[in-house]
C-alpha positions in Angstrom: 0.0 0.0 0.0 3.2 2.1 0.7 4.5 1.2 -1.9 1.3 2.8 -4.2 0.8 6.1 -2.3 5.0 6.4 -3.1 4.6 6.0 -6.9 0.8 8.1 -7.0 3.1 10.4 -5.9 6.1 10.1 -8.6 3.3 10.1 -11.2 1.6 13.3 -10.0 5.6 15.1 -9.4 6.2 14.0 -12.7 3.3 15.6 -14.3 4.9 18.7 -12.4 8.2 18.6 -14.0 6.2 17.7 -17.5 3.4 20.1 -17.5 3.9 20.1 -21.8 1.6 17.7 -22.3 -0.3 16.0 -25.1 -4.2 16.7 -24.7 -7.1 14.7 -26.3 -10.7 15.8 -26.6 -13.3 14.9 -28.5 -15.3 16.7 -31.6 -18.2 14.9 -32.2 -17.1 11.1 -32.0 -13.6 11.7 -33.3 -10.8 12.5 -31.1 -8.7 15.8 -31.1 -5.0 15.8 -29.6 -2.9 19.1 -29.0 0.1 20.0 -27.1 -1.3 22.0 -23.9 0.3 22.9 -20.5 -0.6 22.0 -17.6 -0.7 25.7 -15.6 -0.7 24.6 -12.0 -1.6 21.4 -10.0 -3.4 21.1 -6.6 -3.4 17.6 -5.1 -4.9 15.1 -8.2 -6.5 18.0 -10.0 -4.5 20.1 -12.9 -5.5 23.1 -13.9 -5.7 24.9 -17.6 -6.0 28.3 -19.4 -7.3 29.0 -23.1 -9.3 31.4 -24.9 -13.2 30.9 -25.2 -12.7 31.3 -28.7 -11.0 28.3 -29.5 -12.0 25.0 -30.4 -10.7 23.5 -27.2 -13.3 25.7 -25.2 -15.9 24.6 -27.4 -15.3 20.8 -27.1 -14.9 20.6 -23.7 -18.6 22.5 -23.5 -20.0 19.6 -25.2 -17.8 16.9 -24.1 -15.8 17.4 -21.1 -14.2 13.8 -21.0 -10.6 14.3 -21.6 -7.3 12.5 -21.5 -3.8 13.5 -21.4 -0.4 12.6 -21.7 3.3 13.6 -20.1 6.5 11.4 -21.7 10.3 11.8 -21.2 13.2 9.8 -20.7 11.0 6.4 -20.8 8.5 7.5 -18.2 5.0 7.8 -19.3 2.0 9.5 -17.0 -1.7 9.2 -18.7 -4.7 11.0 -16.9 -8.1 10.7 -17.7 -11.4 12.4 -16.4 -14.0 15.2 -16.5 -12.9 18.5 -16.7 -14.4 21.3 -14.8 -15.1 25.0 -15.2 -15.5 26.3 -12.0 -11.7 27.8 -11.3 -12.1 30.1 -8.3 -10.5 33.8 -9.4 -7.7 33.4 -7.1 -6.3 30.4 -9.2 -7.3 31.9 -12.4 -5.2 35.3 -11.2 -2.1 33.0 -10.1 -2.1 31.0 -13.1 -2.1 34.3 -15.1 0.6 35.9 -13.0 2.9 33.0 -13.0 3.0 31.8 -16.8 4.5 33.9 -18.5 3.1 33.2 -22.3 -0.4 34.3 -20.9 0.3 37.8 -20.5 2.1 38.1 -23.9 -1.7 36.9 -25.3 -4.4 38.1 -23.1 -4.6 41.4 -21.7 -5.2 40.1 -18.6 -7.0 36.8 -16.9 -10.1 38.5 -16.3 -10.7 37.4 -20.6 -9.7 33.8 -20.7 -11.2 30.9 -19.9 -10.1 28.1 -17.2 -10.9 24.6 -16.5 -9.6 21.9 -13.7 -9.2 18.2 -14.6 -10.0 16.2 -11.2 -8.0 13.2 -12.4 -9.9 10.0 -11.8 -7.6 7.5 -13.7 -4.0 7.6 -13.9 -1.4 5.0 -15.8 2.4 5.5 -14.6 4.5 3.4 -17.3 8.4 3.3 -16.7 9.8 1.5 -19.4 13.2 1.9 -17.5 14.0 -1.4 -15.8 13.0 -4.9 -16.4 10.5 -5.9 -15.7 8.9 -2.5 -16.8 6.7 -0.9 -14.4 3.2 -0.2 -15.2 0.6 0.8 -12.9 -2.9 1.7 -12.7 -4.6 4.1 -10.5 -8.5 4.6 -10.2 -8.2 7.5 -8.0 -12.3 7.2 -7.5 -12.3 4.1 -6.3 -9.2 4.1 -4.9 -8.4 0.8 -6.7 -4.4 0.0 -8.0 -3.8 -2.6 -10.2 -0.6 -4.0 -13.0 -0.9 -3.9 -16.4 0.5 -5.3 -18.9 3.7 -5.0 -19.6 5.3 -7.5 -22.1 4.1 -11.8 -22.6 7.7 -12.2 -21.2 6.5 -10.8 -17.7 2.8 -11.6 -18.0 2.2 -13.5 -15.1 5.1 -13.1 -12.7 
């Protein structure tokens, strides 16, 4: 159980040190994936910025099921959930006063548009040692399990 709560953890700093991140929605019943960034991160919910104009915006109004993706050095963290819109103002001020990009596009934070991803499932993959690691986290239920990893480890 340690053992669990110890890599939840390496999952969720590595998401910190990887906020550039590969982000999938959906328009209509065919996936979209962008490169988005990951603007700040309370506990197991990430936090976003964009524009109300863009397409992003509009998908996640009519599907808010999302999934996303970090990667370096043969580490993989997936996340997967519902996003949601309501972003107090004090995290939509420090996320506009501590990226630096934002303030070279908006005029100010007050114009944008924010979202939180309360992540309910999240795969951490390190295809580092052998046997690879690969776990699974349901963070609603609380449930960890293996996954697959290779027929040569299948059921060791």
């Amino acid at each position: 159980m340690k053992e669990n709560i110890s890599m939840l953890q390496t999952a969720l700093r590595f998401l910190d040190e990887h906020n550039e991140i590969s982000f999938a929605t959906c328009k209509g019943d065919l996936p979209k994936i962008r490169i988005f960034q990951i603007m700040r991160r309370e506990g197991q919910r990430l936090y976003f910025a964009t524009s109300a104009e863009k397409a992003v915006w509009r998908e996640l109004q009519q599907n808010p099921n999302v999934e996303l993706l970090a990667y370096a050095d043969n580490i993989s963290v997936r996340c997967r959930g519902m996003v949601t819109f309501d972003v107090e103002d004090s995290v939509k001020q420090w996320i506009y006063d501590h990226n630096p990009v934002l303030s070279r596009l908006y005029d100010s934070w007050e114009g944008m548009a924010f979202f939180c991803l309360p992540i309910v499932e999240l795969d951490y993959y390190d295809l580092t040692p052998t046997p690879p690691v690969f776990k699974h986290f349901n963070l609603k239920t609380g449930e960890v399990s293996n996954g697959f990893v290779g027929s040569r480890f299948k059921n060791k």
